[in-house]
C-alpha positions as CSV (number, residue, x, y, z in Angstrom):
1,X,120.4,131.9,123.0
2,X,117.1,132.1,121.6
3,X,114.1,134.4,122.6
4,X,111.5,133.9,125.0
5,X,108.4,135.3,124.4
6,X,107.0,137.3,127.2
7,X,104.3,135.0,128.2
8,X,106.4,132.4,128.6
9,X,108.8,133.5,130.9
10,X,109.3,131.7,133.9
11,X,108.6,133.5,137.0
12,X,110.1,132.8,140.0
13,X,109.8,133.6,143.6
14,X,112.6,133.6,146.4
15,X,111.8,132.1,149.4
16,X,114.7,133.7,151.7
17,X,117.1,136.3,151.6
18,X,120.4,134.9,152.3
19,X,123.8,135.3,150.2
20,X,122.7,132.3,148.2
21,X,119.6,133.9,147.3
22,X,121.7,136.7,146.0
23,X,123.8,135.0,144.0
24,X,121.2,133.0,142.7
25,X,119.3,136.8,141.8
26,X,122.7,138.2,140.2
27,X,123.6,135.1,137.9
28,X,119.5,135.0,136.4
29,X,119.0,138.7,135.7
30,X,120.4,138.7,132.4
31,X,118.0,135.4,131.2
32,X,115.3,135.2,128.6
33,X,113.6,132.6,130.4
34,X,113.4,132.9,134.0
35,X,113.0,135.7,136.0
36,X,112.7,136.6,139.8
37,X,109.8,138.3,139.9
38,X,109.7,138.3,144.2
39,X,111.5,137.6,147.1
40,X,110.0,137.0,151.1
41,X,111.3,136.7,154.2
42,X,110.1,136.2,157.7
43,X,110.7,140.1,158.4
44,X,109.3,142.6,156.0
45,X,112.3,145.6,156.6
46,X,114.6,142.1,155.6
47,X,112.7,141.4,152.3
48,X,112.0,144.8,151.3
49,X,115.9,145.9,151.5
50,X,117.1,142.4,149.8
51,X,114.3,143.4,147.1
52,X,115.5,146.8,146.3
53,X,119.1,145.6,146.1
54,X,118.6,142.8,144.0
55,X,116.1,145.1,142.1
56,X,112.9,142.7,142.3
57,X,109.6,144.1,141.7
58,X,108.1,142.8,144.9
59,X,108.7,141.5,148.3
60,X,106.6,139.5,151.2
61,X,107.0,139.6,155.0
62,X,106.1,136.3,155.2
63,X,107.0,132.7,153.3
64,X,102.8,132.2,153.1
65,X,102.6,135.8,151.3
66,X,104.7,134.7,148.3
67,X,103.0,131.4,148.1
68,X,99.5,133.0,147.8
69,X,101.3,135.6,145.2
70,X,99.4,134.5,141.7
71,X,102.2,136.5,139.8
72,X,104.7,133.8,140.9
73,X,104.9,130.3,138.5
74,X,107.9,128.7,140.7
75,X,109.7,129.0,144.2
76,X,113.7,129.1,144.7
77,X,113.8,127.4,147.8
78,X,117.2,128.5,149.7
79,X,116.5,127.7,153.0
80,X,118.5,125.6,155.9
81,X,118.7,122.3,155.2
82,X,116.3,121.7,158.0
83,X,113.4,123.4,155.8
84,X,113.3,121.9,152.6
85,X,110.6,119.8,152.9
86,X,108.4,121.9,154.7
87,X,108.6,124.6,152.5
88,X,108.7,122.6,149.0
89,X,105.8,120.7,150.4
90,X,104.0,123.9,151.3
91,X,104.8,125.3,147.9
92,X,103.0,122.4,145.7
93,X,99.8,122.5,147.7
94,X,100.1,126.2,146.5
95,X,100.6,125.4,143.2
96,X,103.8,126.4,142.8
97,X,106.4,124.8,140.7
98,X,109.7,124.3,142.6
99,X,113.7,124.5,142.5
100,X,115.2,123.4,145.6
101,X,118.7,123.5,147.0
102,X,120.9,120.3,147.6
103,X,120.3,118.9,150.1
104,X,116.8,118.1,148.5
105,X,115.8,116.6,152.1
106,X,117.3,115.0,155.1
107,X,116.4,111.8,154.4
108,X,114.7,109.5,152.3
109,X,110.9,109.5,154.0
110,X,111.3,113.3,153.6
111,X,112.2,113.3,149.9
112,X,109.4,110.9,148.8
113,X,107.1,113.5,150.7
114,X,108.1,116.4,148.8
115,X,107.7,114.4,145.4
116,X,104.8,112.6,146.2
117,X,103.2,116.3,147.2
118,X,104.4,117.5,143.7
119,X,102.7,115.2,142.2
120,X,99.1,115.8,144.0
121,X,99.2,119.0,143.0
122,X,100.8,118.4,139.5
123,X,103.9,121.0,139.9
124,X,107.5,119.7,139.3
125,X,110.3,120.0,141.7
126,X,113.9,119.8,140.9
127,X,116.9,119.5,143.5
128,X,119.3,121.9,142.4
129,X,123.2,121.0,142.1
130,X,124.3,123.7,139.9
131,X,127.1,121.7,138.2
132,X,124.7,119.2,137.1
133,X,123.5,121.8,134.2
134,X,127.2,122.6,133.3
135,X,128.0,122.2,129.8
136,X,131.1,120.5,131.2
137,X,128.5,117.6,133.1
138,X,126.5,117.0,129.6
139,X,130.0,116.9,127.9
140,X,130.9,114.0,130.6
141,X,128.3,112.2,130.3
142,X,128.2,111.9,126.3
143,X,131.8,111.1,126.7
144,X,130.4,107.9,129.0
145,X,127.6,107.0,126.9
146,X,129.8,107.0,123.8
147,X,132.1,104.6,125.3
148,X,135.3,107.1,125.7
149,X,136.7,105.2,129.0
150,X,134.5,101.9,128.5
151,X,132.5,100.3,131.2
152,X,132.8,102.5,134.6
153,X,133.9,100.6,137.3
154,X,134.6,102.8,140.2
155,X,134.5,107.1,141.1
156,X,136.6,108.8,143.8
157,X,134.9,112.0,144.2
158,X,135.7,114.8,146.9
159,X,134.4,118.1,148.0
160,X,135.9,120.2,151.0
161,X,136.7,123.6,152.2
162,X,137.6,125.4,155.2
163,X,134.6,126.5,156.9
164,X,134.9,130.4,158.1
165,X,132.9,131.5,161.0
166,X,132.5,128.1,162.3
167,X,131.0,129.4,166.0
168,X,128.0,130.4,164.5
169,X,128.2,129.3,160.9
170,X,124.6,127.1,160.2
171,X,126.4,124.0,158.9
172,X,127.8,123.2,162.4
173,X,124.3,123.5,164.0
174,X,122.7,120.4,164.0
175,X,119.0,120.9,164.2
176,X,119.2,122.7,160.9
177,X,120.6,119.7,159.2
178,X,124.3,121.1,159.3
179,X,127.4,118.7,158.6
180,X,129.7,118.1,155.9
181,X,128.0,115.1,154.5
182,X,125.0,117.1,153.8
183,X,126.4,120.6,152.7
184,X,129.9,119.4,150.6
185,X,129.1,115.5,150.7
186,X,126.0,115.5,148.7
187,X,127.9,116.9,145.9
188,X,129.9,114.3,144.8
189,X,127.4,111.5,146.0
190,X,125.4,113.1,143.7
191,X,128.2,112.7,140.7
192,X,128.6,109.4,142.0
193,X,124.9,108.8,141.5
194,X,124.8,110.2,138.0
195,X,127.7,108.4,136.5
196,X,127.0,104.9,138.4
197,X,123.2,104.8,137.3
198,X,122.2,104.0,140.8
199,X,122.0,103.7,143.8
200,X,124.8,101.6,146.4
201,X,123.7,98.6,148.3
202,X,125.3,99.5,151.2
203,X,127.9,102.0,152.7
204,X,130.4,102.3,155.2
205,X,131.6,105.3,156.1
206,X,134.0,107.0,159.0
207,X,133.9,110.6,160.7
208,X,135.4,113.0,162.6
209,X,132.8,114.8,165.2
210,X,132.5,118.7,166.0
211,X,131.7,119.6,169.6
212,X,128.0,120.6,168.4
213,X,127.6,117.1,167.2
214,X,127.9,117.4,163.2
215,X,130.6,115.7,161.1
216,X,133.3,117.9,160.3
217,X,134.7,115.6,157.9
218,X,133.8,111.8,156.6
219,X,135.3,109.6,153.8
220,X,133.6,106.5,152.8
221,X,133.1,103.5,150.3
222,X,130.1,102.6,148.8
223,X,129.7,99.0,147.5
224,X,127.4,98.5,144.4
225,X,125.1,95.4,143.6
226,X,127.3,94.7,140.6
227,X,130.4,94.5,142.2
228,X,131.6,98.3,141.4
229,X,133.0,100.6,144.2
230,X,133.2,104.1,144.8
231,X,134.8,106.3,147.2
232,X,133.4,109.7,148.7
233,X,135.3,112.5,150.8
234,X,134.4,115.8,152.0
235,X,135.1,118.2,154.7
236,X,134.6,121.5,156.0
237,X,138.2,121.9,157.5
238,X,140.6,121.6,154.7
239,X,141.4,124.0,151.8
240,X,139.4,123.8,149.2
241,X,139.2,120.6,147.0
242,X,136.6,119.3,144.4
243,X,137.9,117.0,142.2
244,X,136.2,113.3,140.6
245,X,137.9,110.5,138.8
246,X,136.0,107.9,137.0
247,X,137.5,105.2,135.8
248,X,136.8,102.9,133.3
249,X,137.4,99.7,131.5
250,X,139.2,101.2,129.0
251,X,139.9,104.9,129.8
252,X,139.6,107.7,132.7
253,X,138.3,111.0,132.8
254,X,139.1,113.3,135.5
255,X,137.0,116.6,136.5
256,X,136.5,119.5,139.1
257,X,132.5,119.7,138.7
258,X,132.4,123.4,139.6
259,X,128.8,124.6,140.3
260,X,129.9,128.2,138.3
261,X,132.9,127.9,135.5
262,X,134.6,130.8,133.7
263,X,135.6,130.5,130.0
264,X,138.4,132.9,131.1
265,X,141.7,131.0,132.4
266,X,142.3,134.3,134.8
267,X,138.6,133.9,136.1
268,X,135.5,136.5,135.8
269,X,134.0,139.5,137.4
270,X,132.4,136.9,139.9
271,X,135.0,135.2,140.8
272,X,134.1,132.1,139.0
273,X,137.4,130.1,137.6
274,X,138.1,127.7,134.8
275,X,137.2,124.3,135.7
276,X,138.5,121.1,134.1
277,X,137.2,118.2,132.0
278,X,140.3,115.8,130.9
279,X,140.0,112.2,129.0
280,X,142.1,109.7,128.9
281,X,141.3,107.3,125.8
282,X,143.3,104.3,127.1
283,X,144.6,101.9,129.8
284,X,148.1,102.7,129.9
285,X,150.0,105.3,131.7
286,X,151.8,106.7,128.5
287,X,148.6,108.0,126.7
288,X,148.5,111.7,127.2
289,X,145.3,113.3,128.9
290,X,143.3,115.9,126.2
291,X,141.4,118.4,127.6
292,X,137.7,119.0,126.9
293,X,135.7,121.8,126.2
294,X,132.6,123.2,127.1
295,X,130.3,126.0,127.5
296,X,130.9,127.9,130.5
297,X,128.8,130.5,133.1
298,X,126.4,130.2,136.2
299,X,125.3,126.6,137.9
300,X,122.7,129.0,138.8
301,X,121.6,130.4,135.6
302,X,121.5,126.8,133.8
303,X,119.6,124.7,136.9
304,X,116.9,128.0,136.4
305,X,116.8,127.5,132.6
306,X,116.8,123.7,132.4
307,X,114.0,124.4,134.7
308,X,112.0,126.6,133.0
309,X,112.8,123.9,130.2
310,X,111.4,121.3,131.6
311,X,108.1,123.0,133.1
312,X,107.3,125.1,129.8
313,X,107.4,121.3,127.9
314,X,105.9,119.7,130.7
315,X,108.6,117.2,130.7
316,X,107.5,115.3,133.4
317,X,109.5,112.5,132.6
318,X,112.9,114.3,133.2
319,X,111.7,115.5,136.2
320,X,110.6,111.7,137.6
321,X,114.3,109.9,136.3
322,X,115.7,113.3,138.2
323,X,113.3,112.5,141.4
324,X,114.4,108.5,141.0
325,X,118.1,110.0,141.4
326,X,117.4,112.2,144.4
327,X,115.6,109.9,146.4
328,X,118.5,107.8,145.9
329,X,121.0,109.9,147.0
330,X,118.6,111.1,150.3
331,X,118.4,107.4,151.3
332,X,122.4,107.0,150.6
333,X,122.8,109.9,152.9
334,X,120.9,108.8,156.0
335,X,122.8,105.4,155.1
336,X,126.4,107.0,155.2
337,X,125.1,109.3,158.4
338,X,124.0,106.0,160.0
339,X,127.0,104.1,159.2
340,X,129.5,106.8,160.3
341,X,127.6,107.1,163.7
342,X,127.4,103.2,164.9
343,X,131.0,102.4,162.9
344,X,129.4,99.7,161.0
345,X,128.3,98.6,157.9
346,X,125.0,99.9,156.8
347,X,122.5,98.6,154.1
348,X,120.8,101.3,151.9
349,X,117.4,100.8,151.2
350,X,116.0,100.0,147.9
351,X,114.1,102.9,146.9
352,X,111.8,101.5,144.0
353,X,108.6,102.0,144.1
């Protein structure tokens, strides 16, 4: 990887101190293009000790003291789900660039906020699904664009795990926009969005219910303008599965989207494993799969340098066809929410401006 000059380094501010935060710190140090220059929390004693472990230069007691920080170009928001928008909103009128966990918002009103706020102030905001920058996802999508499987007609896509601590775990808490649509279903609505192009026309969708009130589990089908289907799972009480299959016309190609990939088949110091890509260049059950390569390393350390990308070219357009695809995928959300809730069939709303 090429050189940054100093100047042009990308520097970014936490806004939290949880385990994500940390990972996200870890995976970034070593980059020539971004770097966290600050971290805040709502307690100073909490930001000061996640600083000196994570060996940042400086740390805020409050979420308003890194905003008004004019050493800081962008804000890492890791927040509850429930804060997104507050605190991405918050961030643009401070003129701060920013890169915010998935789930970008909690529904659609709530994303078009945070964009439209972006825009006022002329700062870009990303949502951040760490796959997404994968070599692995740019190798898929050439693969689609070149024709490899033909014309897609339909993605199954799943994401679950088994959900430790659940008593007091914040993605069974309701109010802070817990569930597993929102924490393990956004993922592969959000493949679903990027290889179908858009957005369903309506969804229907079927849950099972924790005592606090948030889906534990859902599966769904979304139907598609053009006639084209796709099915969603994901759960938070099952071992872990995250796999996609997207068929086409004239072939199938089968992956495990990781978020963080390992070029190692025995894994790395982090933990992160091999993750596969596999093509199937025909209709028939007798030609053999071949297995694709790509670059592997942190979801974290390529969302941060696509980032930086993007901002240091002012690429403003990437960042509006990304926007177009994540207010999508917030107004599929509320859709699949709504439709799990009332057991019916529920029309998403077109999102065009």
């Amino acid at each position: 990887m090429k050189s940054t000059p100093e100047q042009e380094i990308l520097r970014i501010g936490i806004l939290g101190c949880a385990n994500i935060a940390r990972q996200f710190t870890r995976d970034v140090a070593s980059s020539t293009m971004v770097r966290v220059v600050a971290a805040a929390s709502r307690n100073a004693e909490t930001a000061a000790a996640f600083a000196k472990a994570q060996d940042i230069g400086r740390h805020h007691g409050s979420y308003e003291a890194l905003l008004a920080d004019p050493d800081v170009d962008a804000i890492y928001v890791p927040l509850p789900n429930s804060l997104h928008a507050e605190w991405a909103i918050k961030a643009a009128e401070a003129g701060k660039h920013v890169l915010c966990e998935k789930p970008l918002a909690l529904g659609v009103d709530e994303a078009r906020a945070m964009f439209d706020a972006a825009r006022r102030h002329k700062v870009m905001l990303l949502e951040a699904y760490p796959y997404y920058f994968q070599p692995q996802t740019g190798a898929m999508l050439q693969l689609i664009r070149d024709g490899a499987i033909g014309s897609v007609r339909s993605v199954q896509a799943s994401f679950g795990f088994l959900l430790a601590n659940a008593q007091t775990n914040i993605r069974m808490k309701p109010e802070l926009g817990g569930g597993a649509l929102l924490d393990a279903g956004s993922y592969p609505l959000s493949l679903i969005r990027l290889v179908m192009g858009c957005a369903p026309v309506r969804v229907q969708a079927d849950a099972s219910w924790a005592e606090s009130g948030v889906d534990i589990s859902m599966m769904a089908t979304l139907h598609y303008a053009d006639g084209r289907r796709a099915q969603l799972s994901c759960a938070m009480d099952v071992a872990n599965m995250r796999h996609a299959t997207i068929a086409g016309s004239a072939g199938t190609l089968e992956t495990e989207f990781l978020n963080h990939t390992s070029a190692s088949a025995t894994g790395d110091a982090f933990g992160y494993l091999t993750s596969q890509l596999r093509l199937r260049r025909g209709t028939a059950n007798s030609v053999p799969f071949e297995t694709i390569k790509a670059g592997a390393g942190s979801g974290f350390r390529f969302a941060a340098e696509a980032f930086a990308d993007v901002v240091g070219r002012l690429d403003y357009d990437a960042i509006e066809r990304a926007a177009a695809a994540s207010v999508d995928n917030a107004a599929t959300l509320e859709a699949l929410l709504r439709s799990a809730r009332s057991n019916q069939v529920v029309e998403v709303p077109s999102t065009s401006r």
